[in-house]
C-alpha positions as MATLAB code, in Angstrom:
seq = 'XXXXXXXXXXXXXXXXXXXXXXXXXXXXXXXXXXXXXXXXXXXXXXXXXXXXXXXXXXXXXXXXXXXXXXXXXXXXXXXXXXXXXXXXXXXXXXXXXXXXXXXXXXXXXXXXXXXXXXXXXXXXXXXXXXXXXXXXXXXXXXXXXXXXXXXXXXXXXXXXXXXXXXXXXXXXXXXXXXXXXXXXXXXXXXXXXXXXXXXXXXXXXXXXXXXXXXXXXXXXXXXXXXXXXXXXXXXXXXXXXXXXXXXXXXXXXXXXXXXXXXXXXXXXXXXXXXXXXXXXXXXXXXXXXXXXXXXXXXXXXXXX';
ca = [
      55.418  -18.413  -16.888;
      59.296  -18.579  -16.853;
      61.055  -21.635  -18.252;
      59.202  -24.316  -20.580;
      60.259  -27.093  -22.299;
      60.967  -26.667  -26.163;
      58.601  -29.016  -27.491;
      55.862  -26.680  -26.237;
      57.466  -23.600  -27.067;
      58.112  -24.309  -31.034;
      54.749  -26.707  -30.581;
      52.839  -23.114  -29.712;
      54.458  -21.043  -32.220;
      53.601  -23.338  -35.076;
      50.054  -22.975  -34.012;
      49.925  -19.317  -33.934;
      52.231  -18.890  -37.054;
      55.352  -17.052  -35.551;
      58.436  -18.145  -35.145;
      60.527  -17.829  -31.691;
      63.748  -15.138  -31.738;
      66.615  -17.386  -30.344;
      68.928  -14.159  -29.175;
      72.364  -15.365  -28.661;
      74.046  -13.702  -25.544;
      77.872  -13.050  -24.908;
      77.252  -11.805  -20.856;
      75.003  -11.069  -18.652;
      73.881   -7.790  -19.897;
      72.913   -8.676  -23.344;
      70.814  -12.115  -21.687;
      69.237   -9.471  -19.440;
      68.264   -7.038  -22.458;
      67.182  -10.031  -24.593;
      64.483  -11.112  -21.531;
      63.607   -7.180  -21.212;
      62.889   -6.947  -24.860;
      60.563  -10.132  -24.536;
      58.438   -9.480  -21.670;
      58.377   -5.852  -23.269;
      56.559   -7.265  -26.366;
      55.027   -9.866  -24.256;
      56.804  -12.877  -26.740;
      58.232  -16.111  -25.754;
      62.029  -16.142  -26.288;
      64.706  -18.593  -26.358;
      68.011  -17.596  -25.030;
      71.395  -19.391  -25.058;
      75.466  -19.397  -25.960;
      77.159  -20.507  -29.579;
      79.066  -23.289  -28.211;
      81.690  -23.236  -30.574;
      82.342  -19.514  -29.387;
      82.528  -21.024  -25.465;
      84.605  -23.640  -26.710;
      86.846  -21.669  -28.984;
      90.524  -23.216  -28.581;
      92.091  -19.720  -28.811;
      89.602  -18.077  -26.527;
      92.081  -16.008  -24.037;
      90.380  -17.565  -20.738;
      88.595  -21.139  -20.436;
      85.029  -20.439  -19.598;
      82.560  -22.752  -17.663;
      79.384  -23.793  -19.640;
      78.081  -24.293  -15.714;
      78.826  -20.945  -15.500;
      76.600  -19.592  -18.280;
      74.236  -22.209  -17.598;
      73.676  -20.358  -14.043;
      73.121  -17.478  -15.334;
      70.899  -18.455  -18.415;
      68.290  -20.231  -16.017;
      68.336  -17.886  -13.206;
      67.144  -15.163  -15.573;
      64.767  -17.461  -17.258;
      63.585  -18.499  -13.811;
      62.825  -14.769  -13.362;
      60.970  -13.976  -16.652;
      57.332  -13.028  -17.209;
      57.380  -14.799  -20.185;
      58.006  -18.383  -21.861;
      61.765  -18.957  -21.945;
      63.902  -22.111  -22.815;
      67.646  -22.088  -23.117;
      69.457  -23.370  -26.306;
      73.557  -24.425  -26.407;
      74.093  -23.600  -30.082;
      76.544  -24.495  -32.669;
      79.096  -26.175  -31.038;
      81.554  -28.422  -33.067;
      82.751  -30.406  -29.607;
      80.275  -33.404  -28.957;
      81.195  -33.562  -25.569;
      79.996  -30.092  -24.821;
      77.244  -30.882  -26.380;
      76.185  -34.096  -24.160;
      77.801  -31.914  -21.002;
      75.249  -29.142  -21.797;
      72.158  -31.527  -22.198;
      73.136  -32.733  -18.867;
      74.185  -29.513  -17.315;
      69.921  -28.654  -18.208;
      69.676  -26.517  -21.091;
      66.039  -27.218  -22.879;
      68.093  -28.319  -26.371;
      71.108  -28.858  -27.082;
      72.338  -28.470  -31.147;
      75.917  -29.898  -32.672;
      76.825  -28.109  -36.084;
      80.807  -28.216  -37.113;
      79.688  -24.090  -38.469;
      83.079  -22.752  -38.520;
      84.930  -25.636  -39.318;
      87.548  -25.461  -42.490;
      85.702  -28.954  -44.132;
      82.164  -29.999  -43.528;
      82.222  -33.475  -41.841;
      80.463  -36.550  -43.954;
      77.156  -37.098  -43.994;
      77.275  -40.653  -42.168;
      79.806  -39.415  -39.740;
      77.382  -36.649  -38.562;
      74.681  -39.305  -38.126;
      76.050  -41.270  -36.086;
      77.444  -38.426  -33.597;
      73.619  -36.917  -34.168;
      72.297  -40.076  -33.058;
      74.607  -40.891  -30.161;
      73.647  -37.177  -28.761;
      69.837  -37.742  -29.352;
      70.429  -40.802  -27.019;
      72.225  -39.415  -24.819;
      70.070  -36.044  -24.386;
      66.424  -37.378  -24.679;
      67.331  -39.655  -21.940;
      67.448  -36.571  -19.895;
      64.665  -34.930  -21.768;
      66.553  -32.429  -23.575;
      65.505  -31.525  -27.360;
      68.517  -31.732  -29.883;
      68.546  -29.143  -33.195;
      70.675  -30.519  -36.224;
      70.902  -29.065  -39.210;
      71.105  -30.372  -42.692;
      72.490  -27.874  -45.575;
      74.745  -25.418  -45.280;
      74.873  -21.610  -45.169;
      76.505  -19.423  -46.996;
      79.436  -17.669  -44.228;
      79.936  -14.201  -44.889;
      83.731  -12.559  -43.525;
      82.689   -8.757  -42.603;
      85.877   -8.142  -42.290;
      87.100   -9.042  -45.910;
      83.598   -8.947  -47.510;
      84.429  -12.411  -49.182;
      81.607  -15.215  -49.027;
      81.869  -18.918  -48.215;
      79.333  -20.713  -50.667;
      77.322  -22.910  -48.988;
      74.542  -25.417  -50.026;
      70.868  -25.357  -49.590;
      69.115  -28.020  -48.413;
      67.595  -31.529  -50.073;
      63.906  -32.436  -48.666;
      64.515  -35.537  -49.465;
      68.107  -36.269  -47.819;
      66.489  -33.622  -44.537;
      64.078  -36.165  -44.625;
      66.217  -39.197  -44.376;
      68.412  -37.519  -41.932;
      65.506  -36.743  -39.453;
      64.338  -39.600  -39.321;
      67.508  -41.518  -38.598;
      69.178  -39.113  -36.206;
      65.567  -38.671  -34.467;
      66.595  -35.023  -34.011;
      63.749  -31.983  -32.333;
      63.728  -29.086  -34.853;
      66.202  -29.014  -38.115;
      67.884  -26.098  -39.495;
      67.754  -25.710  -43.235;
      69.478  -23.262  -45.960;
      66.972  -21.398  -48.141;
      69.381  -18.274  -49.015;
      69.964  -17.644  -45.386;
      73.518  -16.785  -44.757;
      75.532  -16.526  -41.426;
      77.284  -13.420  -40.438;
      75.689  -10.888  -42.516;
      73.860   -8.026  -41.609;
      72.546   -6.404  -44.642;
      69.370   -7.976  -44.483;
      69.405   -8.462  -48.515;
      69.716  -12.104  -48.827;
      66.890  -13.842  -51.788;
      65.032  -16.664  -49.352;
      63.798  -19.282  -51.842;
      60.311  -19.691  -50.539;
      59.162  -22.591  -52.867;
      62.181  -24.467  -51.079;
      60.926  -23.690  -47.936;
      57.404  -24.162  -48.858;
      58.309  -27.934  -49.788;
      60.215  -28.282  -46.513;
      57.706  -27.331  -44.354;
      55.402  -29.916  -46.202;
      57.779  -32.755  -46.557;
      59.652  -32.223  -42.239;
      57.495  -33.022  -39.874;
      59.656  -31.685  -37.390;
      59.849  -27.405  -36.697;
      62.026  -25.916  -39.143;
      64.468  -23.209  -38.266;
      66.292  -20.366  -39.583;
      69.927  -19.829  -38.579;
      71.682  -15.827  -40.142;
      68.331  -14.079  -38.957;
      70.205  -11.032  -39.706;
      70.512  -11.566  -42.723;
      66.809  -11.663  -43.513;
      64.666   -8.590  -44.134;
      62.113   -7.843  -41.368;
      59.380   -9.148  -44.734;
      60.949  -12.252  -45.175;
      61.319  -12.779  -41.619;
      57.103  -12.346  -41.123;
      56.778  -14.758  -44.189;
      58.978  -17.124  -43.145;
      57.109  -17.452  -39.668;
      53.889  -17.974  -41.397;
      55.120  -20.485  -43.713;
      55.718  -22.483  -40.916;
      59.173  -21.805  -40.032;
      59.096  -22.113  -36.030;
      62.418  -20.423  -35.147;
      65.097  -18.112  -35.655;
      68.548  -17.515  -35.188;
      69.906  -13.618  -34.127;
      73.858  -12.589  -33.074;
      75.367  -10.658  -35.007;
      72.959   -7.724  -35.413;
      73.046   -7.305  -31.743;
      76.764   -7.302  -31.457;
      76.670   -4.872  -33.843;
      73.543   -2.496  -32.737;
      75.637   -2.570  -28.955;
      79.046   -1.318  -30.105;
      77.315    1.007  -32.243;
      75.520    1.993  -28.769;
      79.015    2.278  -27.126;
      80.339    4.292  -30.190;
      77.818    6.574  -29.947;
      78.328    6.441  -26.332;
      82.391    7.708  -26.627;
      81.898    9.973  -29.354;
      79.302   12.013  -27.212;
      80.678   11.535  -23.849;
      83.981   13.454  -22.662;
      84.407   10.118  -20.771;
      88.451   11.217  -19.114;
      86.352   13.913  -17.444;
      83.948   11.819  -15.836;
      83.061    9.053  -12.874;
      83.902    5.674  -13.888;
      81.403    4.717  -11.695;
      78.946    6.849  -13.723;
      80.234    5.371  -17.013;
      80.372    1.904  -15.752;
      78.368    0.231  -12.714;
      76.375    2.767  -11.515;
      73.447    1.686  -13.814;
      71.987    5.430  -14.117;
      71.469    7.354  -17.519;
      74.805    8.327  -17.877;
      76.262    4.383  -17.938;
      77.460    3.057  -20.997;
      76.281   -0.088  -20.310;
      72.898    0.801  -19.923;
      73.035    2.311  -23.147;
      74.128   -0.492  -24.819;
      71.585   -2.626  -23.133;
      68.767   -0.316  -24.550;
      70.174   -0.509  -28.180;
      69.676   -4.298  -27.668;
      66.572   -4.295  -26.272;
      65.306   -2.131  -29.285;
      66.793   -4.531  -31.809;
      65.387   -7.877  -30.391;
      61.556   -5.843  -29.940;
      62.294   -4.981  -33.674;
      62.791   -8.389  -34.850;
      59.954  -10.216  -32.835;
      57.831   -7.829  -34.030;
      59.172   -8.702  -37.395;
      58.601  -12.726  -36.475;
      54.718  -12.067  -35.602;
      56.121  -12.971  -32.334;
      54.222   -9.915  -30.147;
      51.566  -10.580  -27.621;
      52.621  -14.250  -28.379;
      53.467  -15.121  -24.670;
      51.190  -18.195  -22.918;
];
């Protein structure tokens, strides 16, 4: 089985009590290790882009979310395993709506990086007009009601965020008529420690009082323990980016420091695709990582 649509995917992981690793790619090299690492494990996957990183105003070159799109199903397409394709996170409705009609399997608006969170009713209504617009091609939309914490690695300073009402997710859900909902239970974006507190009697409560799948954005943020709980609590996906990044340029790090690379064949440090390419190497750190953390999300042997 290749590509399948979302409300089976989550559907089948709630049953079996894991939770789906959505790995977020940046090219075709990470989407390809992501996939590896799946039918390694033998584990659905969901794959996909952050929109708002596509999007990104100051991005040097405009990309095409066609483009990614391509490539996304065409290695899905290919896959031994259950795959569906997720646009993430992006703060630009339009991209949004584009992507659900473009053919990703869901589709998620959430204003992440913004400097002020927009108001409740105003995210409604754009939730609603994309739920419209997206189930009418029979593509799942994510929304997201709390918010988390946003960790700066680069200043170590911390964005406070706020974790999330039952009762207002509850409201909100039903209203919007969104697939899956992503909620704040100590989850926190952009950190990598893996030492955040989850609040499991929140999340316990959730998963009683949603009856939609819940799901975890920050997954590297979460211990590997947490992250098995979690899935058996009910939780029926998770969000992984930044641990990836960060286990591939510590692959190409590695790479430079051992490798007198001025002395060598470009085409052996780059293209070739042997044992002495870089990229390759950075590929394997990221297939280790995402076999790792489906492991970690009870997620092996899972594949249908």
């Amino acid at each position: 089985m290749s590509r399948i649509t979302v409300k089976e995917l989550l559907g089948h992981a709630l049953e079996n009590k894991y939770a789906v690793g959505y790995f977020e790619s940046w090219d075709l090299q990470s989407t390809l290790a992501m996939v590896r690492a799946a039918e390694n494990v033998k584990s659905p996957v969901m794959i996909g882009v952050c929109g708002t990183y596509v999007g990104e105003a100051k991005r040097r070159y405009k990309e095409s979310l066609a483009v990614y799109y391509a490539m996304l199903s065409k290695i899905a397409e290919e896959a031994k395993v259950p795959v569906a394709l997720l646009l993430n996170e992006s703060d630009d409705e339009a991209m949004v709506i584009e992507a659900a009609e473009t053919g990703f399997d869901m589709v998620m608006f959430a204003p992440v990086f913004a400097s002020d969170a927009l108001p409740l009713q105003e995210l409604t209504e754009i939730q609603k007009r994309i739920v419209e617009k997206a189930h009418a091609k029979g593509v799942a939309v994510e929304g997201e009601v709390g918010e988390l914490p946003l960790f700066n690695s680069a200043t170590g300073e911390i964005h406070e965020g706020e974790d999330t009402d039952p009762e207002l997710c509850r409201s909100f859900v039903k209203e919007t008529g969104i697939d899956a909902v992503a909620v704040a239970v100590g989850n926190c974006h952009l950190k990598e420690d893996g030492k955040v507190t989850i609040n499991y009697d929140a999340l316990r409560t959730l998963a009683k009082e949603i009856d939609i799948p819940l799901v975890l954005h920050g997954g590297t943020s979460i211990a590997h323990e947490d992250l098995s709980k979690a899935a058996a609590m009910g939780v029926a996906k998770v969000n992984f980016g930044t641990g990836m990044k960060r286990a591939a340029i510590n692959a190409v790090k590695a790479y430079l420091a051992e490798h007198d690379v001025d002395h060598m064949d470009p085409n052996d440090v780059l293209g070739r695709g042997a044992g002495k390419d870089m990229i390759v190497k950075e590929q394997e750190a990221v297939i280790a990582y995402v076999e790792e953390t489906i492991r970690a999300l009870n997620g092996e042997n899972k594949a249908f």
